[in-house]
N, C-alpha and C positions, 0 to 999 in steps of 0.2 A: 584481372578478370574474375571474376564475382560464380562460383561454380553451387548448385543447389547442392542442399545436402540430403535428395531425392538421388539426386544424377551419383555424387559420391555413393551414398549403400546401395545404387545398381552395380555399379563400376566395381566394388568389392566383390558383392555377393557373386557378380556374373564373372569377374576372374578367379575367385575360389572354384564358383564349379566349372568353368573352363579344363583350370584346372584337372581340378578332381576326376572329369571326365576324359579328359586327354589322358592320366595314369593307369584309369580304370582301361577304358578302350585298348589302351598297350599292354596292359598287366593280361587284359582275356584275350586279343589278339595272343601273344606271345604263349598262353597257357594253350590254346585253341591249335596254335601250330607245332607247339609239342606233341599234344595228344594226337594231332594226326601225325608226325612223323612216328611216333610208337606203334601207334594202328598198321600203318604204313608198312614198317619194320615187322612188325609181324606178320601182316599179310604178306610178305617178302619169302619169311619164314617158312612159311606155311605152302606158299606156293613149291617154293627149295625142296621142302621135304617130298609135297606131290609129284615133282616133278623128279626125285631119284626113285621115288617107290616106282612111278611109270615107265622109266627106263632101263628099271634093274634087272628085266630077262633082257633084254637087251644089250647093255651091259658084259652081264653075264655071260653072254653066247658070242659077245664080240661080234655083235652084227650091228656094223657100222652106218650100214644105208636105214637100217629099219630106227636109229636112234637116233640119225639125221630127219626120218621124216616126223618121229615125235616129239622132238625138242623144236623141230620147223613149225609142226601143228601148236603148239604151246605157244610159242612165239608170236602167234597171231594174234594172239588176245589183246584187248586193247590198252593196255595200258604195260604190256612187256615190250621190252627194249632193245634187249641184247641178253642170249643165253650161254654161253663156256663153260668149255671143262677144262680143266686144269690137271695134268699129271703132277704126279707126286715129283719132278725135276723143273714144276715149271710150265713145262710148255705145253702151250695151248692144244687140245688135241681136236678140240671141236668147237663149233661158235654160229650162230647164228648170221656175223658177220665174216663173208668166207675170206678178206683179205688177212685176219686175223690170226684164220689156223695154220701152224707152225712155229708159229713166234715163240718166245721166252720172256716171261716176266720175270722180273727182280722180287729178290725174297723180302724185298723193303716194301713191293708195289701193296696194294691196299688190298688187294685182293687175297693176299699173301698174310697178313694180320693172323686169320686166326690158328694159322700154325709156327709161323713164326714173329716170335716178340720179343726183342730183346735179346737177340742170338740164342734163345731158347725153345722150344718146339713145344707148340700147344696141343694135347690133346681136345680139351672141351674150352670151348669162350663162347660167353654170352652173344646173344642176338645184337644188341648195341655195340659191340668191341669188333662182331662180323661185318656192321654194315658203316654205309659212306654215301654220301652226297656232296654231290658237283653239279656243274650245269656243263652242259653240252657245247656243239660248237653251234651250233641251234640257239643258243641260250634259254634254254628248255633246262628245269631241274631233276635231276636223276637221281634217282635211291638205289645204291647196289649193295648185293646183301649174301656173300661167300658161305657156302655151306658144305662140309666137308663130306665127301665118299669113303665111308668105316668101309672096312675087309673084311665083311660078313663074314664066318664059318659057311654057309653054300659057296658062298665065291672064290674063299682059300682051296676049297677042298671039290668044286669042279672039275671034270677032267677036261673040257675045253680051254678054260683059262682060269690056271694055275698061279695063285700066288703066295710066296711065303705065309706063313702063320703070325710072323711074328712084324708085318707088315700092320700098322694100326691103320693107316689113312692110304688111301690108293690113290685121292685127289680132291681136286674141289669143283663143287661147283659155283658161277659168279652167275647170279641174274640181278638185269639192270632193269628198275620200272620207273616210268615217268610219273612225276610231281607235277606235273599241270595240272590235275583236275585238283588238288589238295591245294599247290599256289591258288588257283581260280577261287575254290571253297572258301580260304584264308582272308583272300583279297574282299570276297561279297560280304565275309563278315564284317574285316575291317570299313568295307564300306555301309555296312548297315548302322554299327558301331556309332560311325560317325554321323550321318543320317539321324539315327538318335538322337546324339548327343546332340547336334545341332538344336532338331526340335527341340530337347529338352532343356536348353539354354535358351531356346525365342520363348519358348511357354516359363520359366523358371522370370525373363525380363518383365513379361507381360503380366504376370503377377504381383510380380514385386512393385513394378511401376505402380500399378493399381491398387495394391495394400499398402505401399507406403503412400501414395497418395493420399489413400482415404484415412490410414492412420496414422499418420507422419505430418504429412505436408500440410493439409488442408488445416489442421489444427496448430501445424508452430504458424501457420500466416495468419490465423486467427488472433493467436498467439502476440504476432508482431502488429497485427493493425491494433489491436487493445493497445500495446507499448506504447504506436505511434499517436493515438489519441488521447491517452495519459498522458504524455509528454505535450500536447497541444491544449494541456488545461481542461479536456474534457472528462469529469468524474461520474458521469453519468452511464458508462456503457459498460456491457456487461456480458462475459466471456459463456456461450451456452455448450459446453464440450462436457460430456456426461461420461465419458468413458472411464472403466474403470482399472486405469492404470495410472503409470506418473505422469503422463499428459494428464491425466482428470485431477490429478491431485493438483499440478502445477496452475493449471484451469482454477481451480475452487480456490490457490493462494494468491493466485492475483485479484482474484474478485473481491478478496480479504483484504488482499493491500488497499486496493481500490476505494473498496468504501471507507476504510481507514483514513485513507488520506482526503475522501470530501469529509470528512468527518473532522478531520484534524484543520482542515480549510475551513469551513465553516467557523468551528472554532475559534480560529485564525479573526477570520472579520469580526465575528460575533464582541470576539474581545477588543478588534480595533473599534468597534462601533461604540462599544460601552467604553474603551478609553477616550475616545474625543467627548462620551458623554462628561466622562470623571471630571480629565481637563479644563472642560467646559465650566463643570459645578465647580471644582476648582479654585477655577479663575473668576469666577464670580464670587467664591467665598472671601480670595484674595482681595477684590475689589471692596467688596462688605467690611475686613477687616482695616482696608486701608481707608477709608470712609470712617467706621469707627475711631482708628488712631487718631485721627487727623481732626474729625468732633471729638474727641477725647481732648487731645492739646488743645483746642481752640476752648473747650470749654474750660480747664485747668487754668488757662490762662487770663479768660474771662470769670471767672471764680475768684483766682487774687486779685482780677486790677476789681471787680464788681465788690470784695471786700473794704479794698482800701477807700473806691471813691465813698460808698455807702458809711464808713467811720466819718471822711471829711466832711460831708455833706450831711449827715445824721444828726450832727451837734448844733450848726447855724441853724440846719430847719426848725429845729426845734423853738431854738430862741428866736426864729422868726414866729412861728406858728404862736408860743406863747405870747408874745406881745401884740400879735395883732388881734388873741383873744381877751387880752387888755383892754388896748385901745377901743376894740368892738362895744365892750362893755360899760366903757367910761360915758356917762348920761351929756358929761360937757360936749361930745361929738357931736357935729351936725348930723344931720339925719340924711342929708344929700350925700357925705360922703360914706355911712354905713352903709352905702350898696357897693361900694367900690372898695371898700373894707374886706366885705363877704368874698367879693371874687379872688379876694389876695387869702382870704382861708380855703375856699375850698383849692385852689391851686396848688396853696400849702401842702393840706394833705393827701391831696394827688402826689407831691411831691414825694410826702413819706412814706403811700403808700409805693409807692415804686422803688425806694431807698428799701422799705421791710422786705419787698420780692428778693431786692437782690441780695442782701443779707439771709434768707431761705435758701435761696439761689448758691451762695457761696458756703454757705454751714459746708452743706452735706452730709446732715447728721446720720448717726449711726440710727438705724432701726431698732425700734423698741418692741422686737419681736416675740408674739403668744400663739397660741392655737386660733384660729380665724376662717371660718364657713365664709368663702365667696359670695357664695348665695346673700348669704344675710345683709354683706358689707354690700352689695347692688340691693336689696329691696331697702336699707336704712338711705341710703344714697338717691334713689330715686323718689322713694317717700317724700323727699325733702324741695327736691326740685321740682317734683306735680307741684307743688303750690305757689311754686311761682308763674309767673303770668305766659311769661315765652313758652312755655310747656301747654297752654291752654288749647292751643290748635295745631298741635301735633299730637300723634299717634304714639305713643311709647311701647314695645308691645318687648316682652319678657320669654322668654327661653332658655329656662333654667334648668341644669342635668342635675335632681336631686340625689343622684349617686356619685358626685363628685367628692373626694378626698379631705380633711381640711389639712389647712395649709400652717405653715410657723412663717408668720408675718407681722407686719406694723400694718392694724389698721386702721390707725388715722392716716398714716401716709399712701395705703390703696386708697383708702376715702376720698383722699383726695384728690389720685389719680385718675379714679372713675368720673369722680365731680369735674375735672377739666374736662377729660373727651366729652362727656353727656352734655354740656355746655358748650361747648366749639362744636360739637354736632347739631345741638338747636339754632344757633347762630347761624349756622349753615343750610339750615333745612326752612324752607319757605313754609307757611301756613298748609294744613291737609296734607306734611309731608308726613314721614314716617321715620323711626325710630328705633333699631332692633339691638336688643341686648342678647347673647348667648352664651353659655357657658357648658363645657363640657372636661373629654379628657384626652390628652392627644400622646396615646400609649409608644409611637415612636419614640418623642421625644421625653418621656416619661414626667409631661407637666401638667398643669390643669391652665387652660386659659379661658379667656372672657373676650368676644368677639362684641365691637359694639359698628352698628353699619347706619347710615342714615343714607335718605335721597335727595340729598342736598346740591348743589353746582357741586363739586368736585373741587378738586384740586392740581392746576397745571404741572405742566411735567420741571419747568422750570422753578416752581415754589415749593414743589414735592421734598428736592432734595435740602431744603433749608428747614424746614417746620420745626427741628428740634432744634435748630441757632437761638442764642438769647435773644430777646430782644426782635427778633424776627416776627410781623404780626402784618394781615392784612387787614383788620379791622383798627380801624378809627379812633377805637377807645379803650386798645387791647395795649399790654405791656411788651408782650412777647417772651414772656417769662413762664408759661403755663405749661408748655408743652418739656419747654428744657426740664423744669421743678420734677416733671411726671418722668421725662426719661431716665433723669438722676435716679429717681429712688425704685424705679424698676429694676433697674441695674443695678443697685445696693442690696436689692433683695436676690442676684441672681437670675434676674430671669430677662425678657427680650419684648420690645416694643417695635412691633409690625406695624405698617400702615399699605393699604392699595386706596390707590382713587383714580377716575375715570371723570373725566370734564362732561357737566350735566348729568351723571348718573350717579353720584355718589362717591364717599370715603368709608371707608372701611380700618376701625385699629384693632389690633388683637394684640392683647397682653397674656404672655403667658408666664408661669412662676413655676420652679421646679417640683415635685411632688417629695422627690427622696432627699436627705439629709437637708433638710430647711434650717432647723439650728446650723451645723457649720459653714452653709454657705453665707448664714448671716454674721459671724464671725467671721470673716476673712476682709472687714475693710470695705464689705460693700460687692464683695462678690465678682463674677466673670458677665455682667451685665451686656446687654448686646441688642441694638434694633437695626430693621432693615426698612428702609422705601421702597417702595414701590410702586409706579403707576400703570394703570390698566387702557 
């Protein structure tokens, strides 16, 4: 069973002052019926003494009737009991109650107290040691209170009645007064007391109920739905408890936690999102490298066998080639068969030119690297190829960053590089197309490239990923050695041969070559060379 801890600090507070009120309430009860039995006791006193001073010629004169009728009149008052006198043997000689007089009391009886105590005989004893309380047959509580008759000099020395001198106490007297009105007194306090305290435990509840409500309660539940909604993933909510104590403090460290933890959550995604990005790039990089290895070997491989057959085939062609420019020359030929002569020469050196490619092809000479302005190698390059005729109705148009770097390269072998793409881009580019050369500085990668884009048919997704294969050519009268020659010696130099194309809008290459330390990455064998495909 589940109890608030509202209902707990009533249930404390209000049995502490339960308490406290119950000790208090008996501690001034108890004090309150002390001070009246002492009042009490005195007034007893007091009355004792009135009442021998008003009987004393009486007394005196031994007139019995006239001290029966004032200790009767005494009697009457409202709160006297019972009045006696007591001789000094004892016995009763007078009393308000007449079955009384004659009797003998015992030296032990209580009344007896303040002359003898202890088989000793008292002169003087306080007012508290004279008096006594009982309850009647009534059950009424009675206060009686013995007060001794001294042997005044008049009264020794009377000649009516005579008695020794050296008599100190002639008798006592005992007046009994009722404690009703003091029980009653006692009882209204203690019931006001309580009356009190009651109210002041319902009003002490009603308080507290409603201070710790408003400062207790209402703020731990605030308290616990913030928990409960943190716990449901909700980081948005936020605890509004201003007070300033350790509730408002505890208030203002959750709200710390709180946004701590959408903060630490965000984070959280933020870094999942840029890792699937990483992964991503990654695995694409992986991809590019295993694409590279893989045209690496195949070119490596076709490097030796394109060596070996270009030796075997390099020798006969020759001595074919030379004898048929024998033959050609020799006057004794018919003339019908030098047309059919010619087509075995140019074949010929169709043949050798293709034997020379791959011997270029399989070199993979070292670069013969100097200081070399981009710029320059694109306006000597394109110089060359305005005068050729394919260049005549196309648009070549230039975009050159003259704040570009220069570079440590081989520039016959850029030369040449440019000269392929510039020519497979006109090849590609229909009459009125366009032509665009670029060159700038790409500070991420810290290189300088030359972007060359025509608006040619494009290039399928399917031939994309081949272009740099030997021998791979979709023109008719192409080797397919142009593009391999150009990615060999980019990548000799260090640097990466891009391509995007998009079917009917264009290809796009971007060669770029590193800016910093260009001597030793031309020393290392040709360098960490690297291109990517890609189609759009």
């Amino acid at each position: 069973m589940r109890i608030s801890l509202t209902a707990k600090i009533i249930a404390s507070v209000v049995t502490v002052l339960i308490v406290t009120v119950i000790i208090l309430g008996y501690t001034g009860t108890e004090a309150m019926k002390s001070v009246s039995i002492e009042e009490a006791i005195a007034e007893a006193d007091r009355l004792g003494e009135t009442i021998i001073r008003t009987t004393f010629y009486s007394m005196m004169e031994n007139n019995k009737e006239r001290l029966s009728q004032e200790l009767t009149s005494i009697s009457a008052q409202k709160h006297v009991e019972v009045i006696r006198i007591i001789n000094k043997n004892g016995k009763i000689t007078f009393s308000t109650s007449p079955f009384e007089i004659g009797t003998k009391l015992d030296k032990k009886a209580a009344a007896c107290n303040m002359c003898h105590f202890d088989h000793r005989v008292l002169l003087k004893t306080s007012s508290m040691s004279r008096s006594r309380i009982f309850t009647s047959p009534h059950g009424h509580k009675i206060l009686a209170i013995a007060k001794a008759i001294y042997n005044q000099p008049s009264c020794s020395n009377a000649a009516c009645h005579q008695h020794p001198t050296d008599q100190r106490i002639l008798g006592v007297l005992d007046v009994e007064l009722s404690l009703e009105d003091m029980t009653l007194k006692v009882a209204s306090y203690r019931n006001r007391v309580a009356f009190i305290g009651i109210v002041l435990v319902v009003a002490v509840i009603i308080a507290i109920t409603f201070l710790t409500n408003k400062l207790v309660s209402r703020p731990l539940k605030q308290l616990l739905e913030h928990t409960e909604r943190v716990a449901q993933g909700s980081l948005d909510t936020y605890l509004d408890i201003r007070s300033n104590d350790e509730l408002g403090e505890l208030a203002q460290a959750f709200n710390r936690m709180t946004h701590n933890l959408k903060k630490a959550r965000e984070e959280l995604e933020e870094w999942g999102r840029t890792l699937e990005l990483r992964v991503e790039e990654r695995t694409k990089e992986v991809e590019k490298m295993q694409v590279q290895l893989i045209r690496a070997e195949k070119m490596a491989s076709l490097g030796e066998m394109a060596a070996g057959i270009a030796h075997e085939i390099n020798n006969p062609l020759t001595g074919v080639l030379s004898f048929a420019y024998l033959v050609h020359d020799d006057p004794k030929l018919p003339e019908e068969l030098k047309e059919d002569l010619q087509v075995i020469i140019d074949e010929t050196q169709r043949c050798a030119k293709i034997v020379k490619g791959l011997l270029e092809f399989s070199r993979a000479s070292v670069p013969q690297k100097k200081e070399v302005n981009l710029n320059e190698l694109i306006e000597s390059v394109t110089f060359i190829l305005e005068q050729q005729s394919s260049f005549f109705n196309i648009e070549l148009v230039k975009d050159l960053d003259p704040n570009i770097p220069k570079l440590y390269a081989d520039p016959n072998q850029l030369s040449q590089v440019l000269m392929n793409i510039i020519i497979n881009a006109s090849h590609a580019t229909p009459e009125g197309g366009r032509i665009t050369i670029k060159t700038g500085v790409d500070h991420d990668e810290d290189s300088v490239f030359a972007e060359i884009s025509d608006t040619g048919c494009g290039i399928s997704d399917e031939n994309l990923s081949r272009i740099f294969d030997p021998f791979f050519t979709t023109k008719s009268q192409g080797t397919g050695l142009g593009l391999a020659v150009s990615y060999g010696i980019v990548r000799n130099h260090g640097g990466s041969l891009d391509v995007w194309s998009e079917v009917g809008k264009g290809t796009t290459f971007i060669m770029r070559l590193p800016i910093s330390d260009q001597e030793a990455a031309g020393n290392h064998n040709g360098g960490s060379g690297k291109s990517t495909v890609r189609s759009v």
